[in-house]
C-alpha positions as CSV (number, residue, x, y, z in Angstrom):
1,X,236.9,79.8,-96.7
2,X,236.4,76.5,-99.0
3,X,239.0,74.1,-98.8
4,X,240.5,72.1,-102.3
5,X,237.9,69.1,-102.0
6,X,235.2,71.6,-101.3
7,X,236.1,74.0,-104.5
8,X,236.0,71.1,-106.3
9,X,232.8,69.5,-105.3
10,X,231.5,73.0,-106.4
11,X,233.0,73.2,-110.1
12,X,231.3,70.0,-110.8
13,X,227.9,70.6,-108.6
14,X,228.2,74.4,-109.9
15,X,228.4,73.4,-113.5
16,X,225.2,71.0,-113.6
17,X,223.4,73.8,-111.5
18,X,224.1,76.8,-113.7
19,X,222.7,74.4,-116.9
20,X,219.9,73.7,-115.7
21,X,218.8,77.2,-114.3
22,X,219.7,78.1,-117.6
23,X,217.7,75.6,-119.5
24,X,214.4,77.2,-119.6
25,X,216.1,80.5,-121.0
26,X,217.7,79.4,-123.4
27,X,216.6,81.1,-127.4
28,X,214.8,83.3,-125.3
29,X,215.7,87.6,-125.5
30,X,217.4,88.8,-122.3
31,X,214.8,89.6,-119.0
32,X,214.1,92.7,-117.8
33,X,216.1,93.7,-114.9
34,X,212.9,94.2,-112.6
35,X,211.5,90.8,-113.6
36,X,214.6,88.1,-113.5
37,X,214.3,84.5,-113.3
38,X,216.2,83.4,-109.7
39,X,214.7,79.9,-109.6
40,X,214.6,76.7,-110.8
41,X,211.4,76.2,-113.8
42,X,210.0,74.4,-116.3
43,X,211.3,74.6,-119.8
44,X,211.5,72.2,-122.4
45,X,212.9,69.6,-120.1
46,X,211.1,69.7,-115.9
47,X,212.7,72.4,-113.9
48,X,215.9,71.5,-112.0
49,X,216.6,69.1,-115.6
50,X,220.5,69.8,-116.7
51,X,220.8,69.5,-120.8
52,X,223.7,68.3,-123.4
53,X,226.2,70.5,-121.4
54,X,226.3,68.4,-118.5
55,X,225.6,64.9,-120.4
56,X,228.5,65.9,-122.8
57,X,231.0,66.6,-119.8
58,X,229.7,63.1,-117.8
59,X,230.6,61.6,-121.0
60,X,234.1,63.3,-121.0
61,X,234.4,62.4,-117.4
62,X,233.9,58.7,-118.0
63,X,236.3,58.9,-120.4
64,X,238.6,60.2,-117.8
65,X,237.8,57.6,-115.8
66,X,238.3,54.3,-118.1
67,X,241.3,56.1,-120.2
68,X,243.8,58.5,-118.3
69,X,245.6,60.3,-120.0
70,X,242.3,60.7,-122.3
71,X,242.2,58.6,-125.6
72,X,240.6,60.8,-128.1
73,X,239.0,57.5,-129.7
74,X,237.2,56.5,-126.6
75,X,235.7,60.4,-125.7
76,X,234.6,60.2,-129.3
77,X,232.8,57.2,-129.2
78,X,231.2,58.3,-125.8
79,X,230.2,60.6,-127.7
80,X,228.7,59.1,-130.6
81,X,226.8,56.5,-128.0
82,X,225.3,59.7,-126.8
83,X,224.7,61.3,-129.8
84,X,222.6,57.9,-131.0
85,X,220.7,57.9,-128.2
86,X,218.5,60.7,-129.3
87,X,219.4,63.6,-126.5
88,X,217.0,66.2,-126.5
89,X,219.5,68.9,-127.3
90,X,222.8,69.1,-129.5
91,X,224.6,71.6,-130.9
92,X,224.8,72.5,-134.5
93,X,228.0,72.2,-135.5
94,X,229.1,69.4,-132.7
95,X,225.9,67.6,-134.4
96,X,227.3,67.5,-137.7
97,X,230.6,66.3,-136.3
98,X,229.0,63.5,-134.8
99,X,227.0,62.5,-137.7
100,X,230.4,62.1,-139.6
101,X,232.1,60.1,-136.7
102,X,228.6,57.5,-137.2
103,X,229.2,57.2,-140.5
104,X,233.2,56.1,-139.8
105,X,234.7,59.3,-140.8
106,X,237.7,59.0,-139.2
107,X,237.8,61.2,-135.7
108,X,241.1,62.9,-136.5
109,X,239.0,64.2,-139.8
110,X,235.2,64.4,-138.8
111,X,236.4,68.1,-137.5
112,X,238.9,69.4,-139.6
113,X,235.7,68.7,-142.4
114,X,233.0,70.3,-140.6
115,X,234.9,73.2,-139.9
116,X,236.2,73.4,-143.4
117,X,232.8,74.3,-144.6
118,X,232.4,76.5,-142.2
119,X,235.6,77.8,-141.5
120,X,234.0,80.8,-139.1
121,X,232.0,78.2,-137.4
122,X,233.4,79.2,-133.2
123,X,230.9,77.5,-130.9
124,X,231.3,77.1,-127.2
125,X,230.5,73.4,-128.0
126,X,234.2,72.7,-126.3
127,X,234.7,75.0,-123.6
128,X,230.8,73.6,-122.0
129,X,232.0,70.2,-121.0
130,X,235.7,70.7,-120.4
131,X,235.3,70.9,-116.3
132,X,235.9,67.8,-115.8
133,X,239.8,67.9,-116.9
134,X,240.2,70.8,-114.8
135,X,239.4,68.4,-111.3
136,X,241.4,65.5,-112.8
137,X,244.2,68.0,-113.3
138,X,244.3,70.3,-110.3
139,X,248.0,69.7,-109.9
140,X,248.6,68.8,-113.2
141,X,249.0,71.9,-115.5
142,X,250.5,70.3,-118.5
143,X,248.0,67.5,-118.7
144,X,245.1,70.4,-118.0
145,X,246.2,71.9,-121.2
146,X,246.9,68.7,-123.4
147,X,243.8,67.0,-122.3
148,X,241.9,70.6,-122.6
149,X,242.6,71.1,-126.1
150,X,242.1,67.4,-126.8
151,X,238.9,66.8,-126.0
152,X,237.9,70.3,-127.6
153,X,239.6,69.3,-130.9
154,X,237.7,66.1,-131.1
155,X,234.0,68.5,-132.3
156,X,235.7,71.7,-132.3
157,X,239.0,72.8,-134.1
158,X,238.8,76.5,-134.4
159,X,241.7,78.4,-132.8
160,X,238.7,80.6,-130.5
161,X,236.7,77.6,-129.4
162,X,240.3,75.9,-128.7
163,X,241.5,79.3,-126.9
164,X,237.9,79.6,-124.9
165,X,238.4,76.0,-123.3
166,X,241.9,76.8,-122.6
167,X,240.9,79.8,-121.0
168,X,238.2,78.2,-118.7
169,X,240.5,75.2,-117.7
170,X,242.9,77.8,-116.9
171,X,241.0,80.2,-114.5
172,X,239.6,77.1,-113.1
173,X,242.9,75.9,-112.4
174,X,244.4,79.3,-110.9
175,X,241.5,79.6,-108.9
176,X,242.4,76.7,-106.9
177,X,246.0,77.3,-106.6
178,X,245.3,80.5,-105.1
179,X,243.5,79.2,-102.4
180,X,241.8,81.5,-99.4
181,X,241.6,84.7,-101.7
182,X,239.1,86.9,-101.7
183,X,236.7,86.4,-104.7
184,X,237.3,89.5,-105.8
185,X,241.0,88.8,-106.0
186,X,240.5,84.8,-107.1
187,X,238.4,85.6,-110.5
188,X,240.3,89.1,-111.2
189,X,244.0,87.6,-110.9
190,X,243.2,84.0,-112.4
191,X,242.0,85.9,-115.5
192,X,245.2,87.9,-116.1
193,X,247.1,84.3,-115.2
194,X,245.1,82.5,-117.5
195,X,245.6,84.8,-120.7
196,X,249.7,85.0,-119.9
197,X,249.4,81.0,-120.4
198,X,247.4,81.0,-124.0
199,X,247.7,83.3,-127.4
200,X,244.0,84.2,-127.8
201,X,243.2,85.9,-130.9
202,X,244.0,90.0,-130.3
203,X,240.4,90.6,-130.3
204,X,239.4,87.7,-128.2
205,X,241.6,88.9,-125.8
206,X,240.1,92.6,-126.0
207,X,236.8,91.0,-125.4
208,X,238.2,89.0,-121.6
209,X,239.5,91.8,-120.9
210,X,237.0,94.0,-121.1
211,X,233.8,92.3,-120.1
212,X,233.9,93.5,-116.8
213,X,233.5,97.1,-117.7
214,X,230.8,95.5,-120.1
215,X,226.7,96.7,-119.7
216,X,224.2,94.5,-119.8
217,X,222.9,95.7,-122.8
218,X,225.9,95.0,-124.7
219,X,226.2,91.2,-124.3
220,X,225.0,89.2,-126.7
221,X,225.0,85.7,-125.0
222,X,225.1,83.5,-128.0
223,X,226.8,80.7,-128.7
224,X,230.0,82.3,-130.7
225,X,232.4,81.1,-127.9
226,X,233.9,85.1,-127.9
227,X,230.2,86.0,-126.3
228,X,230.0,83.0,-123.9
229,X,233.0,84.0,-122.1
230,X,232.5,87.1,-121.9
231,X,228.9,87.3,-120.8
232,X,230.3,84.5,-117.9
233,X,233.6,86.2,-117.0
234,X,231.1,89.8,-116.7
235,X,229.1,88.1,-114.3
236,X,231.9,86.4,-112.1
237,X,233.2,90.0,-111.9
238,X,230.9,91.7,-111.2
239,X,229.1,90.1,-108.2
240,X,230.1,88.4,-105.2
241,X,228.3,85.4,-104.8
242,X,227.5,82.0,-106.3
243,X,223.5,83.0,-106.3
244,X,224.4,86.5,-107.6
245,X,226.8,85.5,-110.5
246,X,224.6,82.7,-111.8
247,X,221.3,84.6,-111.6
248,X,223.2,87.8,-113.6
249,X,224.2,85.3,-116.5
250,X,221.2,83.5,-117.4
251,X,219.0,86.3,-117.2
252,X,220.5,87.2,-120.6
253,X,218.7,84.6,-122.2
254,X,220.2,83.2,-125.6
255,X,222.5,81.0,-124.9
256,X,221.7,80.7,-121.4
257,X,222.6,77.0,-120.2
258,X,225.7,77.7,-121.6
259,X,226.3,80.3,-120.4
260,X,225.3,79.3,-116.8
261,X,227.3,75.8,-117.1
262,X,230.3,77.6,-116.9
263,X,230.0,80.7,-114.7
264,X,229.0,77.2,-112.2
265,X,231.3,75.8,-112.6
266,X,233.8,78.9,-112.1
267,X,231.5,80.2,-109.7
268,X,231.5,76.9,-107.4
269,X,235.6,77.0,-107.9
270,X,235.4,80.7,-106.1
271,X,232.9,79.8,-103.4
272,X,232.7,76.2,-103.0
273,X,230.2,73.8,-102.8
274,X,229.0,75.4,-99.3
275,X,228.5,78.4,-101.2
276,X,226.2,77.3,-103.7
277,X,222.2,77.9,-102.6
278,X,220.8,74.7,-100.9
279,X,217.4,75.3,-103.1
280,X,219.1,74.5,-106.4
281,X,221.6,72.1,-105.1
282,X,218.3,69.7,-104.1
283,X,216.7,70.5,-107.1
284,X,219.5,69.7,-109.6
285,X,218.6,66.3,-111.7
286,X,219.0,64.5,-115.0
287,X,219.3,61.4,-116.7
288,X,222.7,59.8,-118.0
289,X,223.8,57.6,-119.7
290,X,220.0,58.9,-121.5
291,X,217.3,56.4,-121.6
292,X,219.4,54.4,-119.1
293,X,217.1,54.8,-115.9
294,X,220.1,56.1,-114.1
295,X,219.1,59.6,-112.4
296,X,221.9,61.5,-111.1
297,X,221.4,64.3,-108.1
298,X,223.9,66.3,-106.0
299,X,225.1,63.7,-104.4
300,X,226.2,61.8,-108.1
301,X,228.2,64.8,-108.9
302,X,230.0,65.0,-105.5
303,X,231.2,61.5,-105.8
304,X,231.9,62.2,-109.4
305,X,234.4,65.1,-108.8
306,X,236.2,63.1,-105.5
307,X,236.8,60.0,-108.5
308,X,238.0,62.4,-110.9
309,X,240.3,64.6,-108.3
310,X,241.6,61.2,-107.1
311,X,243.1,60.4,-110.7
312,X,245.8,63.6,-109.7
């Protein structure tokens, strides 16, 4: 069985793994059953390449890092820097936040305005990066939560992309309270912990609790934060390996990296960094701070989660 430092070498490694297996699905319909992808390959970045996903939580992590408990101010300039330097992916609505916080729209407002014109706007913008609080907060529940809606709050402020963030951090965290469980157990009981902790919107919560009854058929795997965790939380439960769970999620296509990013990173809480494929741990790669020259591997993201577990 993984121990602590091992589960949380996996959320991070996990995370960066299941973006970039996802990458070259991404906008793309679901796979046929008989014909999955199970490797790493090219997309629109080189195979093994994690996106936004990961670059927006190594931002987040930094953050961490320089500024604990996390300053909203400095995550959103980390953000910003990122933003201007051109990545090759961003989502829509965390775009036009951005744009707003360049233009010195105030960050407590650059939000509350984007959403306000879109008031059904619900992406999984905030739940994607939010991995790293749940290392630097292992023992930490109240920060977890703060912190959790914090960083969300700074692109994101509607109540489901708030709850799915929660909800992540949350199984995260009960996963590694729980210890030497069974995966079975770990993902089915740090679920029902997890939705005790947070009011989710009646039909959000209808959604967790039934993806894993869900077919394949029936998930949509866009970027509506509702489908994201559901299309993750169907594949954690319904398998029972890292391999398995990651290779079921992507497959639908859509919003793939997403999608992937954080069945990883719940995946590598469940089974650990030993449990997570050598293949795609060696392949793994990206660039960040973008257009730096710094090139981060497995290795980076190890030492990454034993600096942000050591801030606990």
């Amino acid at each position: 069985m993984p121990d602590l430092q091992d589960r949380l070498r996996g959320i991070a490694v996990g995370a960066a793994i299941g973006d970039a297996l996802g990458m070259p699905l991404e906008f793309r319909p679901a796979r046929s059953e008989h014909d999955l992808v199970t490797e790493m390959v090219d997309g629109p970045l080189p195979k093994g390449s994690f996106t936004d996903d990961t670059e927006m939580a190594l931002a987040l992590a930094e953050s961490l890092l320089v500024t604990s408990p996390l300053n909203p101010r400095d995550l959103a300039a980390r953000f910003n820097g990122w933003f201007q330097s051109r990545p090759s992916d961003v989502g829509v609505h965390t775009a036009k936040v951005l744009r707003l916080i360049a233009r010195a729209v105030p960050v407590s407002e650059a939000a509350q305005q984007v959403q306000a014109a879109d008031p059904d706007s619900a992406g999984n913008g905030s739940v994607m990066r939010a991995w790293p609080i749940a290392i630097a907060r292992h023992s930490n529940p109240g920060l977890l939560v703060s912190e959790t809606r914090l960083q969300g709050e700074v692109t994101h402020t509607h109540p489901d992309s708030t709850g799915g963030a929660l909800l992540f951090n949350l199984i995260l965290f009960q996963i590694l309270q729980m210890g030497n469980a069974s995966a079975e157990t770990l993902i089915r009981e740090a679920i029902t912990a997890a939705v005790h902790q947070i009011d989710l919107d009646p039909e959000f919560l209808v959604a967790v609790q039934l993806a894993p009854m869900r077919m394949r058929p029936d998930l949509k795997n866009t970027g509506w934060v509702r489908h994201t965790m559901e299309s993750s939380l169907w594949a954690l439960t319904t398998t029972r390996s890292f391999e398995e769970a990651l290779v079921r999620v992507v497959n639908l296509g859509n919003d793939a990296d997403t999608a992937g990013c954080i069945t990883g990173a719940i995946a590598g809480a469940m089974y650990g960094l030993e449990g997570i494929p050598a293949r795609w741990k060696q392949a793994v790669h990206g660039e960040y701070p973008i257009r730096s020259g710094k090139l981060w591997f497995q290795q980076d993201f190890i030492d990454l989660a034993d600096r942000l577990a050591a801030i606990a």
